[in-house]
C-alpha positions as CSV (number, residue, x, y, z in Angstrom):
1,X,0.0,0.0,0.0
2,X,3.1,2.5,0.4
3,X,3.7,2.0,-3.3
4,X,0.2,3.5,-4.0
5,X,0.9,6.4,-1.3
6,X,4.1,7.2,-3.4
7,X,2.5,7.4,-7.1
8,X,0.0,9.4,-5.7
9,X,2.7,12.3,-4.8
10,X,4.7,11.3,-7.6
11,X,1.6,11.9,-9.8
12,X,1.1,15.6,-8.9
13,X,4.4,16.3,-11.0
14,X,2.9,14.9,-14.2
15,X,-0.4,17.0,-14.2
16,X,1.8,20.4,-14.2
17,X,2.7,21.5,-17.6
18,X,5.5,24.3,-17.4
19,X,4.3,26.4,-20.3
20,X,0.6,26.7,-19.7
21,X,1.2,29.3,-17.4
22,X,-0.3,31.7,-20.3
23,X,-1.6,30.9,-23.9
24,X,0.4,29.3,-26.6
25,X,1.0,32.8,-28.1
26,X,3.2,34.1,-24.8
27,X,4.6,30.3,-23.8
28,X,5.9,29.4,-27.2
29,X,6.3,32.6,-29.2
30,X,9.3,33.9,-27.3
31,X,9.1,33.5,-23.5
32,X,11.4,36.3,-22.8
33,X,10.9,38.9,-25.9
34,X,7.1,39.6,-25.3
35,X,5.5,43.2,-26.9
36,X,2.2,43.4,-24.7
37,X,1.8,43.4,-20.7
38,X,2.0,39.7,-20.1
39,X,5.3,40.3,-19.8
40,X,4.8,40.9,-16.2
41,X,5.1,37.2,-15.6
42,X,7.8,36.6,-18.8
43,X,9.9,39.2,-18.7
44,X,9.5,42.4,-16.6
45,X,12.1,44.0,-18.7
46,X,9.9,43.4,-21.8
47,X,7.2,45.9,-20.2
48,X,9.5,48.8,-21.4
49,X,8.9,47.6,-25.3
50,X,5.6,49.4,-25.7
51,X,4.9,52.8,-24.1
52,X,1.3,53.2,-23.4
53,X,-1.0,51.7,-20.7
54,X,-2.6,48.3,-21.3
55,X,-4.8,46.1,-20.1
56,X,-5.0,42.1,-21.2
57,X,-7.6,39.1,-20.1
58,X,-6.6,35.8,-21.2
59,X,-8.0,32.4,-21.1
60,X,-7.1,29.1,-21.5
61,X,-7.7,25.5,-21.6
62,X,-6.0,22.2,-22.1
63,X,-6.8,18.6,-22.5
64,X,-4.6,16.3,-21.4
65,X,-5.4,12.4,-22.0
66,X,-2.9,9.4,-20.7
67,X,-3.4,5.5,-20.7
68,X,-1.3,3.2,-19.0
69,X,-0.6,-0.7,-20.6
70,X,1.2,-3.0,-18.7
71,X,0.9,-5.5,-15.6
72,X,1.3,-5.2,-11.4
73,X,2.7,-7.9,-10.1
74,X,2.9,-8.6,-6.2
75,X,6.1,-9.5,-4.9
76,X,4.4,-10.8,-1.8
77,X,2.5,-13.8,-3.7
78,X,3.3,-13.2,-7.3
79,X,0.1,-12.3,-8.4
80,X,-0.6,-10.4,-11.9
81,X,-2.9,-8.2,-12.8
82,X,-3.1,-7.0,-16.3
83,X,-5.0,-4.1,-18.1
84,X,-5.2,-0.7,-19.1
85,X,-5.8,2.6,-16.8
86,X,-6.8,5.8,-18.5
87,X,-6.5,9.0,-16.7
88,X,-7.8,12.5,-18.2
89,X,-6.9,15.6,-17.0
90,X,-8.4,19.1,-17.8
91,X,-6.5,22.9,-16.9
92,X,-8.3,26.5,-17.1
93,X,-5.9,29.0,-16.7
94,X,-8.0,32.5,-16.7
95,X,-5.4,35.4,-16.0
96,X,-5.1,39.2,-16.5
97,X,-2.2,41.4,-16.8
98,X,-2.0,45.3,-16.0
99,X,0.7,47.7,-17.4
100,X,1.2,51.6,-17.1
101,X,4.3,53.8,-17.4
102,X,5.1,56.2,-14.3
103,X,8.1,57.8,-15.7
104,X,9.5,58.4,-19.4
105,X,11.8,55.3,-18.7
106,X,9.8,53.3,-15.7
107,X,7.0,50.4,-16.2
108,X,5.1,48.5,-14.0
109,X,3.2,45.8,-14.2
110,X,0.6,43.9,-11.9
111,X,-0.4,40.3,-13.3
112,X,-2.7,37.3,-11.7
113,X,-2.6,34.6,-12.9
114,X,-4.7,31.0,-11.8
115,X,-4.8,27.4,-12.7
116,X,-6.8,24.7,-11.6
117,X,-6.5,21.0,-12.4
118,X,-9.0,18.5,-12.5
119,X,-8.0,14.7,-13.3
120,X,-10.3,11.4,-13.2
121,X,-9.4,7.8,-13.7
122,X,-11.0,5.1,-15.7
123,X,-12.6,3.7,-12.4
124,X,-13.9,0.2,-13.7
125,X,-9.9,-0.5,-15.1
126,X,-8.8,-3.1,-13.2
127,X,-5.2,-1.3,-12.7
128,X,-7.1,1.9,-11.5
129,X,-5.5,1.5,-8.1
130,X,-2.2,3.4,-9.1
131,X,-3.6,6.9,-10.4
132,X,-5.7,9.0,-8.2
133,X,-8.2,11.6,-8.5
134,X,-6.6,15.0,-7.8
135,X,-7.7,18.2,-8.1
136,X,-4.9,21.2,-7.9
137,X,-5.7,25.0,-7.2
138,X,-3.2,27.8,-7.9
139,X,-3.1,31.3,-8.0
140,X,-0.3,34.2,-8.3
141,X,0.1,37.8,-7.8
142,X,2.7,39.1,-9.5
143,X,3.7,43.2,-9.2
144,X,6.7,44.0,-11.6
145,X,9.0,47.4,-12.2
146,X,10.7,47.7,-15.0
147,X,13.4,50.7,-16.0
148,X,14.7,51.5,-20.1
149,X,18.3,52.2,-19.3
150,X,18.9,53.7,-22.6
151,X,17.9,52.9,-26.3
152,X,19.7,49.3,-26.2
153,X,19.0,48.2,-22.5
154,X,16.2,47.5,-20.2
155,X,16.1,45.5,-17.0
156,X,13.1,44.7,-14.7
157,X,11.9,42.9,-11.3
158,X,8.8,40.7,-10.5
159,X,7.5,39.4,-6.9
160,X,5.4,36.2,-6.9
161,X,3.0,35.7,-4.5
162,X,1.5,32.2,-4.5
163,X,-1.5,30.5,-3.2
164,X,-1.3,26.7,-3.5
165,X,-4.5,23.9,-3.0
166,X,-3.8,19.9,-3.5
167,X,-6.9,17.7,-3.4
168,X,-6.4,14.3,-3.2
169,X,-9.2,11.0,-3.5
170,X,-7.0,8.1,-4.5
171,X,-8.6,4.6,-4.9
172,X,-7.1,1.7,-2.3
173,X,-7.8,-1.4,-1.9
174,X,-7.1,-4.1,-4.4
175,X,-9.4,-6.3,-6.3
176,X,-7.5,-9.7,-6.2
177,X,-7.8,-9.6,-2.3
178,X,-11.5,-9.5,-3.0
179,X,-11.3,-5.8,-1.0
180,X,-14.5,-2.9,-2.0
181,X,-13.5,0.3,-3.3
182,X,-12.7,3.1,-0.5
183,X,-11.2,6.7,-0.3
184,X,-8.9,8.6,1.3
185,X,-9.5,12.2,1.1
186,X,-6.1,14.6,1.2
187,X,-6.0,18.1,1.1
188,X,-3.6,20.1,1.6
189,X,-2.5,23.8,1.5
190,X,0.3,26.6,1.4
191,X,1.1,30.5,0.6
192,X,4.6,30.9,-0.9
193,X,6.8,33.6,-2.7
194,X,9.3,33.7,-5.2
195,X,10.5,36.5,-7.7
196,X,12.0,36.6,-11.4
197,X,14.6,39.1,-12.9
198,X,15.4,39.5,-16.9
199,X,17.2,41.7,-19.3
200,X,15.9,42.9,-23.1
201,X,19.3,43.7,-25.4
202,X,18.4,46.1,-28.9
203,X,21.0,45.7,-30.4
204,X,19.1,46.9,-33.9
205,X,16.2,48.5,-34.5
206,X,14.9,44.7,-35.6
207,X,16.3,42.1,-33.3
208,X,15.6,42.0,-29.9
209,X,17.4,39.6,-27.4
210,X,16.3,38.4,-23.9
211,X,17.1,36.9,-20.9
212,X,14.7,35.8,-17.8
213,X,15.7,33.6,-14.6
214,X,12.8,32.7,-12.3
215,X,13.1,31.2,-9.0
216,X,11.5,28.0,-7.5
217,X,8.6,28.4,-5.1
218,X,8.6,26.2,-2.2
219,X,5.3,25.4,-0.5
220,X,5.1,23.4,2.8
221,X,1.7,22.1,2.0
222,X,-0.2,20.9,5.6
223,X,-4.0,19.8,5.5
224,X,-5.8,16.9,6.6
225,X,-5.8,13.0,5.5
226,X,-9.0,10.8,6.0
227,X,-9.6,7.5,5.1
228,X,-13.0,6.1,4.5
229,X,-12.5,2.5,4.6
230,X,-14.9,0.3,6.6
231,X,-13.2,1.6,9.3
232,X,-12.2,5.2,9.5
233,X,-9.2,7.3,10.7
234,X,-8.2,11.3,10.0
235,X,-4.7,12.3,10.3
236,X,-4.6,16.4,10.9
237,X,-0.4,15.8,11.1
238,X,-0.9,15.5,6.8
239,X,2.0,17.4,5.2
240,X,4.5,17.7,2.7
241,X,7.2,20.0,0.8
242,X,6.4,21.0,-2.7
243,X,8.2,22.6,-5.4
244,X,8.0,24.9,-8.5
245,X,11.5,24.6,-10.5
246,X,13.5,27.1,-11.1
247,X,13.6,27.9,-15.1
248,X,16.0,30.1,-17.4
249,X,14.9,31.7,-20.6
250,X,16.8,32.9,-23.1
251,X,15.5,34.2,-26.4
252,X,16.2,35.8,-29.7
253,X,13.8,38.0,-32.3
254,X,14.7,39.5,-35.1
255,X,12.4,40.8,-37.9
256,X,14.0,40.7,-41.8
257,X,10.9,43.2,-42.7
258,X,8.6,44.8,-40.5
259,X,5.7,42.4,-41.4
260,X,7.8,39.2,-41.3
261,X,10.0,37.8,-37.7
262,X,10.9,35.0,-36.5
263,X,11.9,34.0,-32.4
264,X,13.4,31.3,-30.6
265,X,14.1,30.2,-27.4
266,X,15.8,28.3,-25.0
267,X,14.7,27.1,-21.5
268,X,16.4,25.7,-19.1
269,X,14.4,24.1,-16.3
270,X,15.5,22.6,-12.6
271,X,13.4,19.9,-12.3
272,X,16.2,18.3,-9.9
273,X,14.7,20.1,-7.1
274,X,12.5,17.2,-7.2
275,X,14.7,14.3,-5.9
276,X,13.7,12.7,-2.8
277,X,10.4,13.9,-1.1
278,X,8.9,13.2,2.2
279,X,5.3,12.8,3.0
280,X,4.0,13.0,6.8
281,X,0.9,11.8,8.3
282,X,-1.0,9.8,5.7
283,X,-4.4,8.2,6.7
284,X,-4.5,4.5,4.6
285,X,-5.0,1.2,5.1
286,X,-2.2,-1.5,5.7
287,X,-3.7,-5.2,5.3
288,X,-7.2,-4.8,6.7
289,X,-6.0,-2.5,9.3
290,X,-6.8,1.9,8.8
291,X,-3.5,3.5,10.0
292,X,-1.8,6.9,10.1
293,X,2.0,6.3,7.9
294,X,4.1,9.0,10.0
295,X,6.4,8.8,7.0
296,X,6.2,8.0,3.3
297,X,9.6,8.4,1.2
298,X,8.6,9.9,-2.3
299,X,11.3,8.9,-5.1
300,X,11.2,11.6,-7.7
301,X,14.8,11.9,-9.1
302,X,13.9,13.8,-11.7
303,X,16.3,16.0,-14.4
304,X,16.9,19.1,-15.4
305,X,15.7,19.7,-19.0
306,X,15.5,21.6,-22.1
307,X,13.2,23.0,-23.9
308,X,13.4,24.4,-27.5
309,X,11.2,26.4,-29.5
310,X,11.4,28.2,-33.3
311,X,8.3,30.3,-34.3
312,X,7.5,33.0,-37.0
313,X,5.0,35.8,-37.5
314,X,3.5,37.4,-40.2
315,X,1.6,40.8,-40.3
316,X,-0.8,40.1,-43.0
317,X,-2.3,43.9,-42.6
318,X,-3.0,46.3,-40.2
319,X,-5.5,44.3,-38.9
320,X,-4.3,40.9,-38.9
321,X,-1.4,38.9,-37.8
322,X,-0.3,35.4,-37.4
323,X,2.0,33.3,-35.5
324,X,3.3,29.5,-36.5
325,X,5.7,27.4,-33.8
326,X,6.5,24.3,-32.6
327,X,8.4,23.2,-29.4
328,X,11.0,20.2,-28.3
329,X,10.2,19.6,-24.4
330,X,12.1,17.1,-22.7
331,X,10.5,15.4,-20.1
332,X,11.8,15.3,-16.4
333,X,10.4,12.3,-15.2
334,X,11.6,8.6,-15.3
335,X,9.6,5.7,-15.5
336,X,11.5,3.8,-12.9
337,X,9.7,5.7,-10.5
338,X,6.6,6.9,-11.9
339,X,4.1,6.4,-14.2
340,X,6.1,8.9,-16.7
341,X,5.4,10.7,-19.8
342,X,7.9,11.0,-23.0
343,X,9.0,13.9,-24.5
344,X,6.6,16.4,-25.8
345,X,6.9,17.8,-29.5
346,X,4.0,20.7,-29.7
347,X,2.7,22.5,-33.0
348,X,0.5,24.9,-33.2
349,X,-0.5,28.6,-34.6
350,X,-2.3,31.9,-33.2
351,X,-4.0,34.8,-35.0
352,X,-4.7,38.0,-33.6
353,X,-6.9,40.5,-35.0
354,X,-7.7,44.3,-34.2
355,X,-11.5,44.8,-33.5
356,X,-11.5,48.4,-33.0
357,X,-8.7,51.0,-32.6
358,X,-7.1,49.8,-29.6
359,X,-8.8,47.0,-28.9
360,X,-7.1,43.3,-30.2
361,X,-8.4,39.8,-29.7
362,X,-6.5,37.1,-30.1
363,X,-6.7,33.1,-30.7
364,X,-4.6,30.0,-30.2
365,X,-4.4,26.2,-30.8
366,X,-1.5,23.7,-30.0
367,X,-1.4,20.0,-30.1
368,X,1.2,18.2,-28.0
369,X,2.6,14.5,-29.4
370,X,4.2,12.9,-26.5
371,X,6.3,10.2,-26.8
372,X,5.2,6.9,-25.3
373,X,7.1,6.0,-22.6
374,X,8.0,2.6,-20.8
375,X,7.3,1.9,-17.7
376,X,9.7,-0.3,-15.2
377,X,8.8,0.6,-11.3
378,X,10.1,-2.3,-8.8
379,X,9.1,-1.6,-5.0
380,X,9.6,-4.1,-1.9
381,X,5.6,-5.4,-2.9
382,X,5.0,-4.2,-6.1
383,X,6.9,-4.8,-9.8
384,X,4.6,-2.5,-12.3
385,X,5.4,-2.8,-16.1
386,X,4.0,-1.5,-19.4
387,X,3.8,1.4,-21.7
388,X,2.3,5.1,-21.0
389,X,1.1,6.9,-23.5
390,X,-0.2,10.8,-23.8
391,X,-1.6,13.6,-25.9
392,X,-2.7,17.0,-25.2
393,X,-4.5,19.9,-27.1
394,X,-4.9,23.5,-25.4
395,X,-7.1,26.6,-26.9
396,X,-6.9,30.2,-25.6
397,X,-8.7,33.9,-26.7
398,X,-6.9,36.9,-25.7
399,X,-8.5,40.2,-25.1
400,X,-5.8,43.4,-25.4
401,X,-7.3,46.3,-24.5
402,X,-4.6,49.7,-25.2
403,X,-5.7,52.4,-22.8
């Protein structure tokens, strides 16, 4: 049963894609260089690219589908059990971004920005015991100040406030032991900070160059745990660390004629931050017995990873404009340890369009092909083996308001 207590933690990881923190237009068209007030979570130096006030609301949503082949076999008796578990997972990420100059050469910025997960199992597979039902909450405030040190140079400072929520309702039990269905219920939650700091280069009138570091957020998530077994027990002791990774952006735009440019970027994400968790106070069931687990080792060991991506634009008219990329994402997780995804090749396209004077509307598609990934996990009662395999799609409308 401490094998299903670690996937469930493990699981969280998979469920957080890095670059749905805004639509596919700011996340894959140049994370670094961006000409509107999102920029206040991308690149607080960026703010200083445009000169008048702004206002943005942004939506998003992705779709996010896994399936899991393989067998569990019990090291205790050598039982198999063989199937398929499908898990489906769905993000909305509505933010808006504020940006106003104060000075002829300061910006600032004010962005907030929220995602929520929701992911459900398959609950008639018969491997449905090793992915849970999780729901995750999120929300940031982010203030930014930004200052044009001359015609080549700006530099600029954000502060990230963070609000965390993890909800929990793994299935335990297990079918060959002739056990019903029950629930533990885990939630969990924590306020956190962390800030970012970037650079935008002009070295011509057409190419643009920038830099952003952001720091990881550490949350010391502490709730409850409550299992719901025929017997029942509440640990108010639940708690864990959590992490955001620290991520390093680097990108380069450059426009050949005023209607035609092209960007690409560079990330480099810390994922190794996630190595070794530990997980306190865990209401589940050992045997036929409901107990509290004072502590539950978490193996992560994940990598730190890159992530490429080459895009273009093209100003059809005054009115119209539209954007083509794709990006390489490697994937930190390893399928010793968890039910992993592969690497992640996305593709997709964006148009914006100006409604009135001032006012811009903008919308995006991108698919995501994942590579399957094989699955090897050996624990002290538990040897799990198959295949996982993954897709996504995400859509988002953009609202630019120039005050």
């Amino acid at each position: 049963m401490r094998m299903s207590v670690r996937r469930l933690f493990s699981v969280f990881l998979l469920f957080l894609p890095p670059a749905l923190h805004a639509s596919f237009i700011e996340s894959t068209m140049g994370t670094a260089v961006v000409n509107d007030a999102t920029a206040t979570y991308h690149n607080p130096a960026a703010l200083t690219l445009f000169k008048t006030p702004q206002y943005i609301v942004l939506g998003s949503i992705a779709d996010f589908r896994s399936e899991f082949t393989g067998n569990v076999m019990s090291t205790l008796n050598n039982s198999v059990q063989s199937g398929r578990a499908k898990t489906h997972a769905n993000y909305y990420l509505p933010s808006m971004y504020l940006s106003t100059p104060i000075q002829e050469k300061w910006r600032i910025g004010i962005a907030i920005v929220s995602n929520t997960l929701n992911s459900s199992l398959d609950e008639t597979s018969i491997l449905r015991y090793n992915r849970p039902n999780t729901q995750i909450q999120s929300i940031d405030a982010i203030p930014a100040l930004a200052l044009q040190l001359n015609d080549y140079l700006s530099v600029g400072l954000g502060l990230n406030y963070s609000y965390a929520r993890f909800t929990s309702k793994p299935i335990t039990g297990f079918p060959a032991l002739n056990m019903p269905d029950t629930q533990s219920h885990n939630v969990a939650d924590d306020t956190s900070f962390g800030g970012n700091a970037g650079f935008v280069i002009k070295p011509t009138r057409s190419t643009l160059i920038g830099f952003n570091y952001r720091s990881a957020v550490s949350y010391q998530l502490r709730g409850s745990s409550q299992f719901r077994g025929i017997s029942r027990i509440t640990s108010h002791q639940y708690n864990f660390n959590y992490w955001t990774p620290a991520r390093s952006v680097l990108t380069l735009s450059h426009f050949i004629t005023p209607d035609l440019g092209f960007i690409s970027t560079v990330q480099r994400i810390q994922w190794s931050i996630f190595d070794t968790g530990i997980v306190h106070g865990v209401a589940t069931q050992v045997g036929t017995q409901a107990t509290i687990l004072p502590k539950v080792t978490v193996p992560y060991h994940f990598r730190d990873t890159w992530t490429f991506t080459v895009g273009g634009i093209k100003k059809i008219n005054p009115q119209w404009v539209v954007r083509v990329a794709g990006t390489y994402d490697q994937s930190p997780s390893n399928g010793h340890y968890q039910l992993a995804n592969g690497d992640t090749m996305a593709i997709g396209a964006s148009f914006g369009y100006e409604i009135y004077k001032n006012w811009i509307i903008d919308g995006s598609y991108s698919h995501a092909f994942i590579k399957a990934q094989n699955i090897d996990i050996i624990s002290k009662n538990n040897k799990i083996t198959g295949l996982n395999q993954s897709a996504g799609n995400s859509v988002s409308l953009k609202l630019t308001v120039n005050l």
